[in-house]
C-alpha positions as CSV (number, residue, x, y, z in Angstrom):
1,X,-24.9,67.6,31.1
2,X,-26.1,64.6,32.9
3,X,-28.6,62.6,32.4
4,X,-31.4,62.4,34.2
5,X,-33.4,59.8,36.3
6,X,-37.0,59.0,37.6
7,X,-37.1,59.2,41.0
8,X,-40.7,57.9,42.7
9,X,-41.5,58.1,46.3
10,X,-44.2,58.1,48.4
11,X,-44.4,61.4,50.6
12,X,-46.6,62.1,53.1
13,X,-49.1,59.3,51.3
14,X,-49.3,60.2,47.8
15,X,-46.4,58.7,45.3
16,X,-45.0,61.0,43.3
17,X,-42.5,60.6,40.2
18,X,-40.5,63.5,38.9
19,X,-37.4,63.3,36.9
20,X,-33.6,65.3,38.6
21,X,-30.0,64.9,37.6
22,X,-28.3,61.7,39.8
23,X,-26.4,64.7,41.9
24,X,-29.5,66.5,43.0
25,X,-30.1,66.3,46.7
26,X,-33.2,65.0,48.5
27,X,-33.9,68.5,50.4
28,X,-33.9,70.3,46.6
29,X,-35.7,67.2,45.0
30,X,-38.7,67.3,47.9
31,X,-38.1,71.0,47.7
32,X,-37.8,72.8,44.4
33,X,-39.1,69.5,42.1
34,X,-42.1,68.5,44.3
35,X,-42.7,71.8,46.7
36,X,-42.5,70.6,50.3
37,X,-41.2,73.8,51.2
38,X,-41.4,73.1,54.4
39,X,-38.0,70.8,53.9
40,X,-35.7,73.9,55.0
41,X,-32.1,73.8,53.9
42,X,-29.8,75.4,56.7
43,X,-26.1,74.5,56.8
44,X,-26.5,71.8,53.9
45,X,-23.9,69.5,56.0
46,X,-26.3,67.6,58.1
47,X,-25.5,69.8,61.4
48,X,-28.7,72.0,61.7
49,X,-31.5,69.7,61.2
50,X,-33.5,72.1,59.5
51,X,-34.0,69.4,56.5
52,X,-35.2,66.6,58.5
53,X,-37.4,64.3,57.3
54,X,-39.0,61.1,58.0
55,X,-37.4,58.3,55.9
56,X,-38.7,55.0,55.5
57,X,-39.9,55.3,59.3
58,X,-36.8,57.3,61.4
59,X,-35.5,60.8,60.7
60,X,-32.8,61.5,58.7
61,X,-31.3,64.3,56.9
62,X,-32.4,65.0,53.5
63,X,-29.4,67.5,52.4
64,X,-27.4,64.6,52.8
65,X,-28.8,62.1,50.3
66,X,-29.3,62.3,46.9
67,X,-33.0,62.3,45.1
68,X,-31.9,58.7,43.4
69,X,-31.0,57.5,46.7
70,X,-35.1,57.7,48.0
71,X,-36.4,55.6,44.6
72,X,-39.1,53.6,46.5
73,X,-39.0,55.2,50.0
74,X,-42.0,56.4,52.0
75,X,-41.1,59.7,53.3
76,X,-42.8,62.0,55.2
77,X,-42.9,66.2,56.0
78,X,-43.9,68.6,58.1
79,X,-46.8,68.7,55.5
80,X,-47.5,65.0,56.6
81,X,-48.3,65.6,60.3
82,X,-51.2,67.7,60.3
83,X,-54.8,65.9,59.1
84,X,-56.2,68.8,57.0
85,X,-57.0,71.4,59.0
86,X,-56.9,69.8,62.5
87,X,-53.1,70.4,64.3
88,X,-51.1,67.3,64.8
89,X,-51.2,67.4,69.3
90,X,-47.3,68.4,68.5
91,X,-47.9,70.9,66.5
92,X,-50.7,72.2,69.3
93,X,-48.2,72.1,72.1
94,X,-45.8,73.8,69.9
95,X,-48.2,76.7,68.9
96,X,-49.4,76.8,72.6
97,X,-46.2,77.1,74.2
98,X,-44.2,79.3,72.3
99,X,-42.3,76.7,70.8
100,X,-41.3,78.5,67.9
101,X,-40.2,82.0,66.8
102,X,-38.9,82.6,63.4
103,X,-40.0,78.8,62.1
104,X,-37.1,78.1,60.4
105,X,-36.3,74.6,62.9
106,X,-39.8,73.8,63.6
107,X,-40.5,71.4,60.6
108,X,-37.4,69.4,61.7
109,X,-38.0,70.1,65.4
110,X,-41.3,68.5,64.8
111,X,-40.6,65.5,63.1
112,X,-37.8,64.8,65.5
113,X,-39.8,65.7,68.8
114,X,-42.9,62.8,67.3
115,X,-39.8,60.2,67.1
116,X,-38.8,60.8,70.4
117,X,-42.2,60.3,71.8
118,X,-42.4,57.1,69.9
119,X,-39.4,56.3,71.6
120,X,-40.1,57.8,75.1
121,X,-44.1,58.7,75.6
122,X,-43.1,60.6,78.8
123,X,-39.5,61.8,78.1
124,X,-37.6,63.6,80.9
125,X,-36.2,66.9,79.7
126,X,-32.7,65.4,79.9
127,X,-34.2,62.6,77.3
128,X,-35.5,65.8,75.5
129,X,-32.6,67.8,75.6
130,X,-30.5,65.0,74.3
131,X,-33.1,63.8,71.4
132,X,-33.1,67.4,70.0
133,X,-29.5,68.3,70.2
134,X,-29.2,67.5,66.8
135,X,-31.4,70.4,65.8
136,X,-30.0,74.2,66.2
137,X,-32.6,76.7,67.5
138,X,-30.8,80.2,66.6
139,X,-34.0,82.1,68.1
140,X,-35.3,80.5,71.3
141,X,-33.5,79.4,74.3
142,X,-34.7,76.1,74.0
143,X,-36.8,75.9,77.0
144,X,-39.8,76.6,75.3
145,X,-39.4,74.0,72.9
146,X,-38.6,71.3,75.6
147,X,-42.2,72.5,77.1
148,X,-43.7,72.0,74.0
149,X,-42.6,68.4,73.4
150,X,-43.1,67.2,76.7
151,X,-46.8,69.1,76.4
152,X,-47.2,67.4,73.5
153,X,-46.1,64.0,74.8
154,X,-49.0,64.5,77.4
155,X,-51.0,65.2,74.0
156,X,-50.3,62.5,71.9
157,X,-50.6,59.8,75.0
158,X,-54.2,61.0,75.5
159,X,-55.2,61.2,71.9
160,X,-53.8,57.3,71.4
């Protein structure tokens, strides 16, 4: 049996250290050790995006790395985007545009729609279409989610 190791990081503000085996991924450390369920494990290759999170400040995927691998980093969720009660503007846009259906993508859709925004505040859909092609949709045709982002581009502009 291995051994196992602290791992600390800080997600979605709060720092939290929990002990895993060296060969336990991110997506089951944030997961099943410190219950951000809303990390969803799809193809567990890094294709889907259904795991992404926010590491250290750009997306990544977290089925890809291993717990040990985040000692120290500031990581945030899905969790992380709302403030309480009150919708981040994406997740607004998203609700009010149909942007999801069965949910599985949206917490990785999410996090990678806010990056592109950062990146382009008034993205074309061609900017969108590219940004998010690196997170399957099985249920929508992707037209509502390109809606939603560039809804919620409008959104976050105004509440900056």
């Amino acid at each position: 049996m291995a051994s196992k190791v602290t791992v600390t990081v800080t997600v979605n503000g709060r720092t939290l250290s929990a002990e895993c085996e060296p060969r336990r991924t991110l997506a089951d450390f944030l997961r099943q050790t410190l219950g951000f369920t809303g990390v969803h494990l799809g193809c567990e290759h890094g294709v889907c995006g259904a795991c992404t999170i926010v590491f250290n400040g750009a997306t990544a995927r977290s089925c890809c790395m291993l717990a040990v691998q985040a000692d120290g980093a500031e990581i945030t969720t899905v969790h992380g985007l709302a403030d309480g009660e009150t919708l981040h503007p994406m997740q607004e846009a998203f609700w009010d545009n149909h942007g999801l259906q069965c949910g599985f993508c949206t917490p990785g859709m999410l996090l990678r729609a806010c990056e592109l925004v950062e990146e382009f505040p008034d993205p074309t859909e061609e900017q969108i279409r590219e940004g998010i092609s690196g997170n399957i949709c099985r249920c929508t045709g992707y037209q509502f989610i390109v809606d939603a982002i560039r809804d919620g581009a409008q959104r976050m502009r105004q509440t900056s």
